[in-house]
N, C-alpha and C positions, 0 to 999 in steps of 0.2 A: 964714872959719872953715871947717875941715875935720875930716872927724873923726866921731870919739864925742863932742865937746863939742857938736856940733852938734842943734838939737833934732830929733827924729822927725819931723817933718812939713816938715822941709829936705829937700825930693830934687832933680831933677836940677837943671842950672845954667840951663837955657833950656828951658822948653817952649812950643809953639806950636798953637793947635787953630783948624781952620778961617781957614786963612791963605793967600790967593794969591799967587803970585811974590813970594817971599820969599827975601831973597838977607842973605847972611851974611859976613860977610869979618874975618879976623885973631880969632877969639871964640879966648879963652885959659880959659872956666869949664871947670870941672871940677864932677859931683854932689858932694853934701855928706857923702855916706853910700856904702861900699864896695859894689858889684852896684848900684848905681843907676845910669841911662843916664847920660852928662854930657849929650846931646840928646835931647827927647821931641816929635816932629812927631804929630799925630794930625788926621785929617779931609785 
């Protein structure tokens, strides 16, 4: 689900906090909501 149908507290498609060697490969999400990151790394 994408969109405005999507509820508010839908944001990006992957976030990650305080994560070492973190390896990612072929990720197809997208955020739920337009101006939202599709990636959020933090720490």
């Amino acid at each position: 689900m994408r969109g405005d149908a999507s509820p508010d507290y839908f944001g990006s498609a992957l976030k990650t906090r305080n994560v070492a060697d973190f390896e990612l490969e072929h990720f197809k999400g997208k955020a739920a909501h337009a101006g939202k990151r599709d990636i959020v790394t933090e720490g």
